[in-house]
N, C-alpha and C positions, 0 to 999 in steps of 0.2 A: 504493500500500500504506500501510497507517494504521503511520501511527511509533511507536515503543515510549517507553511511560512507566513510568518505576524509581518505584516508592514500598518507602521501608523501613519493614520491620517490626520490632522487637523481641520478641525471645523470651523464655522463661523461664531460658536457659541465656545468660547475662553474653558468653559467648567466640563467640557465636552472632549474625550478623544474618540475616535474610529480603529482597533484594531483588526485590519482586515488580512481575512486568509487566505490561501489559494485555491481552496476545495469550501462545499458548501460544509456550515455547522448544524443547521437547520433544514427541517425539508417543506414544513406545514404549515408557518405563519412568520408571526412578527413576537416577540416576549420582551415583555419591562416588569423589572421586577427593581420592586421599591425598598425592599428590605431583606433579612436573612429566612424570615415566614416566608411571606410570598416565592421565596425560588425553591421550595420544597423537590420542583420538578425538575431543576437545575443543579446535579452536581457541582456546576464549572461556578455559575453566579453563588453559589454556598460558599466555596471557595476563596473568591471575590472577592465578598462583604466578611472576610475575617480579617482584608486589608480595613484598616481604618478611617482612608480619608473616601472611599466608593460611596454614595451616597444613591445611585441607582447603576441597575445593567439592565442592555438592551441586547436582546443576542435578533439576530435577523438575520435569514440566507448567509453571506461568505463575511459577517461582518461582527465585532463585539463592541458596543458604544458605550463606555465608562462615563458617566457626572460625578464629579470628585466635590467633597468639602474644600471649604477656603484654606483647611489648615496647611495644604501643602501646593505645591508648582507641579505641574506635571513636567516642566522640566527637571526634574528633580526622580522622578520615580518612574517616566514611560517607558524608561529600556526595560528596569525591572521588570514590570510588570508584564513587559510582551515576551519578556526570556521564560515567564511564568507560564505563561500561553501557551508556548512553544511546547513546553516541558509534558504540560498538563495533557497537551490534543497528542502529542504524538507518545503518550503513557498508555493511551488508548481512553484517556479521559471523555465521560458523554458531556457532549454541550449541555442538552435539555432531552426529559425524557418525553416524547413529544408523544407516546402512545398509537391510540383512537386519536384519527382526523377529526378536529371539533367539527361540529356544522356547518354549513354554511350561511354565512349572512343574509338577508333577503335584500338583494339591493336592485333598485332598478334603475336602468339608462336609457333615455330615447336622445334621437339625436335630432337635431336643428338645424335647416337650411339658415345662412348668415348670408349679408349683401356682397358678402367677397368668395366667389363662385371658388376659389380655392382653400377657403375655413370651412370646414361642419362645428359646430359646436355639440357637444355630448353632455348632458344634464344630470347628474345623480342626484336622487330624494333624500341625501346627506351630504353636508358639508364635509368638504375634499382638503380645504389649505384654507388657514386664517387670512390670508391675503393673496396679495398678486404676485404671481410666480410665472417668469418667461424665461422658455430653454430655447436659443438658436440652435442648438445642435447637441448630440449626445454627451460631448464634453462638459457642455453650463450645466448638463442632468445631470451630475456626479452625486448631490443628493437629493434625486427623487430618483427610486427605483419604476414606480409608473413611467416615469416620464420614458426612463432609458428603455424600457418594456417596447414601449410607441416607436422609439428611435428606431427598432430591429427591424420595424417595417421597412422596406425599402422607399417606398412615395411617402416617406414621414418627411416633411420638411426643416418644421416647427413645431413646440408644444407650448400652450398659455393657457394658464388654471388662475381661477379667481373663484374662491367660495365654494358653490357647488356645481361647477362647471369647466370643461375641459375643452378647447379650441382646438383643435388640430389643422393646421396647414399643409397641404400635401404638394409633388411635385407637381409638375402635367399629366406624367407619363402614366400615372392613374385616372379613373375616371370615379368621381363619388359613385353613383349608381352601384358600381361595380367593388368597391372597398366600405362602404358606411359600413355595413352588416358587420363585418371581419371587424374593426376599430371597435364599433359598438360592446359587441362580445367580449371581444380582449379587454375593455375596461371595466367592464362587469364583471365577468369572473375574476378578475383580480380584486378587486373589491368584495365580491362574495367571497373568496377566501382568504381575506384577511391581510391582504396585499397591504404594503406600508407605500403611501402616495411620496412623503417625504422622511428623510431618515431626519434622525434628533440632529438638533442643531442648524438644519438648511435654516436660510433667510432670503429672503426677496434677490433677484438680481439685481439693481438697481441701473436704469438705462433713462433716467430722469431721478428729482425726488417724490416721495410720495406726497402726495397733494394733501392729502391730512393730516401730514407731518407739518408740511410746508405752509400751513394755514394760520398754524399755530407759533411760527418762527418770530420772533419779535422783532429780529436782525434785519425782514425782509419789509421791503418799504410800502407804504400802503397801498398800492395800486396795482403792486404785487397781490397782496392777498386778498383783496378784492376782486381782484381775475378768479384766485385759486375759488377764491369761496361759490362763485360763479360756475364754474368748473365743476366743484363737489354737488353743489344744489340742481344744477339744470340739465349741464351735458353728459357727468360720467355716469347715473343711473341709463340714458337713452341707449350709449354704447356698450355698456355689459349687458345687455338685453340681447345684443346683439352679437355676441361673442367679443366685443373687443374694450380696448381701455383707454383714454387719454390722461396724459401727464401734464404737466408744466413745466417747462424747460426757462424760460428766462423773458424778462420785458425789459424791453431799453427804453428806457424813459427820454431819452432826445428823440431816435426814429419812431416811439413810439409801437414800436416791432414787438408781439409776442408771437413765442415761439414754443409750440406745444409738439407732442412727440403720441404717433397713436402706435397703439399694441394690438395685439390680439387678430381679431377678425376683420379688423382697419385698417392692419398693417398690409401695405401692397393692396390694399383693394382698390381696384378701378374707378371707382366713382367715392370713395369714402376720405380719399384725400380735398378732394375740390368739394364735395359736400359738404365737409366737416368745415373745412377751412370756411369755406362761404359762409357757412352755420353759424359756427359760433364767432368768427368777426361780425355777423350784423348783429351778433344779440349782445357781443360787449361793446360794441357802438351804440344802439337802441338803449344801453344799459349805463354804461359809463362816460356816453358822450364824445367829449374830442382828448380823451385821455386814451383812447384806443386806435391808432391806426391800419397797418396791416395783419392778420394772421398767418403765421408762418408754419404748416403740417410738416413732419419731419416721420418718413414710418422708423420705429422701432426694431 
């Protein structure tokens, strides 16, 4: 049997590391366990939590995700800990004892035509991601496993998830007709079996700021946040209906220029750039007057 090799990862979340193996640890789902109780079913997470500063383990498919107490740096303890890994899987150590296959979830997915003849949008009756999440390519899905799921398609272009909903952009060389079904499926079953959308620690990509962050910024001058709030209240409910998102990118107060950024089912759509743009310049002129001049769309 080929011996297991720990490589760490770093995440975006500081109290978080990834140590990933070469072979799957798991076969059946996704496991967090909070304490020394809860891994009853987890030799390796028992283990674990007799280190002192582990505060949770997450074991998932080819990966083990550590949150650690403040008391210590994980610079300080990650070789350790992965030399431990190492030690434990290749003793013939059980990750988790995974049994009986729990059930399956009841989830349902229908999918949505969008204005951009190359996005479907895909709807789950449960909330998928606290926010806005865009992968350009299987690289930026490094942590969402759905996402990278989507990427093995071949006509997967793009993936963009907001809430309960998944955008998929495809190449040409597919035709919807002929692929919704097959995408449809694959995100459903994944989802009814306990598929993790994002591994611990993912955060937004960020290819703007988010508008309700940025509304709230005291730094940003007021005509700035009069745009955003504008932005938040009127246009980005219109566009995530729609599969897609719009940001705020920047307003120059001499040309008077703002300059927003669309995502999702906007981005690259043939009529969603000159729509939007025309849109919402006449509603922040209607709205703010001669403090707005032109609209600048940028896709994402």
């Amino acid at each position: 049997m080929e011996e297991y090799v720990i490589t760490v990862r770093e995440t975006n979340h500081p109290a978080i590391l990834k140590f990933e193996a070469n072979q799957p640890l798991v076969h059946q789902g996704n496991y967090e366990f909070k304490n020394i109780d809860e891994a009853k079913d987890s030799p390796l997470a028992q283990q674990l939590f007799h280190l002192p500063f582990v505060k949770t383990v997450y074991v998932s498919g080819d990966f083990i995700a550590l949150e650690r107490f403040d008391i210590v740096s994980w610079e300080d303890v990650r070789d350790a800990v992965a030399q431990q890994l190492v030690e434990y899987l290749n003793a013939g150590g059980v990750a988790v004892h995974e049994g009986k296959k729990q059930p399956r979830e009841a989830v349902t997915v229908y999918a949505e035509v969008t204005p951009n003849p190359a996005v479907m949008k895909f709807v789950a009756n449960k909330k998928l991601v606290p926010s806005v999440y865009e992968f350009k390519n299987i690289d930026e899905a490094k942590d969402s496993p759905l996402a990278r799921k989507l990427f093995e398609l071949p006509f997967v272009r793009e993936v963009f998830m907001d809430l309960n909903y998944i955008s998929v952009s495809k190449y040409e060389v597919a035709d919807w007709n002929e692929v919704t079904m097959e995408v449809r499926e694959m995100i459903r079953d994944f989802l009814a079996d306990g598929g993790q959308v994002l591994a611990p620690g993912a955060v937004p990509a960020k290819r703007g700021e988010d508008t309700v962050s940025m509304a709230a910024n005291p730094n940003l001058d007021p005509t700035s946040q009069e745009i955003i709030s504008i932005l938040n209240e009127y246009v980005k409910p219109a566009v995530a209906s729609d599969g897609g998102n719009i940001v705020f990118q920047s307003y120059d107060p001499d040309s008077k220029e703002v300059h927003v950024i669309l995502q999702g089912a906007c981005s690259g759509c043939p009529s969603s750039t000159f729509t939007l743009k025309n849109g919402i310049q006449t509603m922040l002129q209607n709205m703010m007057g001669e403090k707005v001049g032109e609209v600048v769309a940028v896709n994402g």
